[in-house]
N, C-alpha and C positions, 0 to 999 in steps of 0.2 A: 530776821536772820542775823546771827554773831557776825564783826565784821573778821577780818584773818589780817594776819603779818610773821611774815616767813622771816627768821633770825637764821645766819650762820654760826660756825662753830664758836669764828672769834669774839665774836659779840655774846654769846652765851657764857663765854668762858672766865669773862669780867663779872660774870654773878658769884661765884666762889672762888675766884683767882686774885688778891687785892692788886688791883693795877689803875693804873693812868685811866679814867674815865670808870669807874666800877660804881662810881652814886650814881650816874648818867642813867647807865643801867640798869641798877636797879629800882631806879625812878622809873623808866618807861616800861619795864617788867611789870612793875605792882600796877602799872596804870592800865596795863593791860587786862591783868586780873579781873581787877575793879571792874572794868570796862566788859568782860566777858568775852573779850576779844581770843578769838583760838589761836593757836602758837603754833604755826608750823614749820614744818622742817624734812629735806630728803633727807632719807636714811643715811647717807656720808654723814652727817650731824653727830651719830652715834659711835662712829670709828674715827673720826676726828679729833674730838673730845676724850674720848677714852685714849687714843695715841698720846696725846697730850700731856694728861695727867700722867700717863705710863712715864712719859720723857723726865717730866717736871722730879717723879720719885728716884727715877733712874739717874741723875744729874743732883738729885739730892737736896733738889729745891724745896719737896715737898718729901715727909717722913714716908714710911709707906703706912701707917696710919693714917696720917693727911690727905695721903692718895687714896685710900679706901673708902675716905668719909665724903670727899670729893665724886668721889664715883657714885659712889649713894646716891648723893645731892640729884649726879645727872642722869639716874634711873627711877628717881623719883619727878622730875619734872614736869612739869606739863606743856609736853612738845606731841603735837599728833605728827608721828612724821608718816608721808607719802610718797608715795609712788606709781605715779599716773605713766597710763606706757608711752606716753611720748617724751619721757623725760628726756634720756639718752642722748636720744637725735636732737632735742631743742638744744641740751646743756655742749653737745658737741657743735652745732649752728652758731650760739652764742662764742664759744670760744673764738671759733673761726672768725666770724665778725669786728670782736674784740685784741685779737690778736694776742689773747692767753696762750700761755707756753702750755698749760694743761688745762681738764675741764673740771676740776673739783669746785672752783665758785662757782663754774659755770651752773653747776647741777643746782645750787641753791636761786641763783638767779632767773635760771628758767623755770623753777615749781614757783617762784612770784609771779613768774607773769601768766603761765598756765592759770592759778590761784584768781590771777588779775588784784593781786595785794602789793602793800609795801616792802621791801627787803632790806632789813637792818644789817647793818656790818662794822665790824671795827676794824676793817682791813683797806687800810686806805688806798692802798695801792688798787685795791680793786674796786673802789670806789673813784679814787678819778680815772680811771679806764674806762667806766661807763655814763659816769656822771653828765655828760655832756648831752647823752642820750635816751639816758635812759633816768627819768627825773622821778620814778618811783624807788629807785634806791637811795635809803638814806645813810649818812656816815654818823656815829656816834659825834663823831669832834666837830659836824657843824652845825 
């Protein structure tokens, strides 16, 4: 059986976004490949990413060409995203736990452990939030 690792949005976003840590990523992306490793993701991955981009063109970061190409990229990817019906109630448990003001990572970090996989993030803040305890999330930067 393939093994799984659930990425968030911010971590995906360093694949087509040049930023701080973006070879990082796309080193353990190819490795996954390679590896036949499946790439998953809750559906917030998809409105996430696409907000983002929307911002980046709207702020004129990126052309809106750039943003179109960029979009491609993340409708082209290979992310299986899911949606197990326990998500909800895990990703609101987690929050609660964690003391998140909202549960948007939470949704990512509960389909890892539903998964029982790793969860990659570039978001540090929500990495040392959990870090302590929960030692299948990894942070790009360490």
């Amino acid at each position: 059986m393939n093994s799984q690792v659930c990425v968030d949005a911010s971590f995906a976003l360093k694949l087509i976004l040049p930023e701080s840590d973006s070879e990082r990523v796309e080193e353990l992306w190819q490795s996954w490949l390679d590896a036949h490793t499946e790439i998953i993701a809750p559906m917030l991955f998809v409105y996430e990413t696409s907000s983002v981009l929307r911002n980046r063109v709207h702020r004129k970061d990126l052309t809106a060409e750039e943003g179109e190409e960029a979009l491609t990229f993340f409708i082209e990817l290979a992310v299986n995203y899911l949606h197990p019906p326990e998500l909800r109630q895990l990703a609101w448990q987690l929050a609660t736990q964690f003391h998140r003001p909202t549960v948007y990572d939470s949704f990512y970090l509960a389909l890892a452990q539903i998964r029982a996989c790793p969860l990659w993030t570039a978001d540090r803040r929500l990495y040392n939030a959990v870090k302590d305890e929960l030692d299948w999330v990894y942070w790009i930067g360490a």
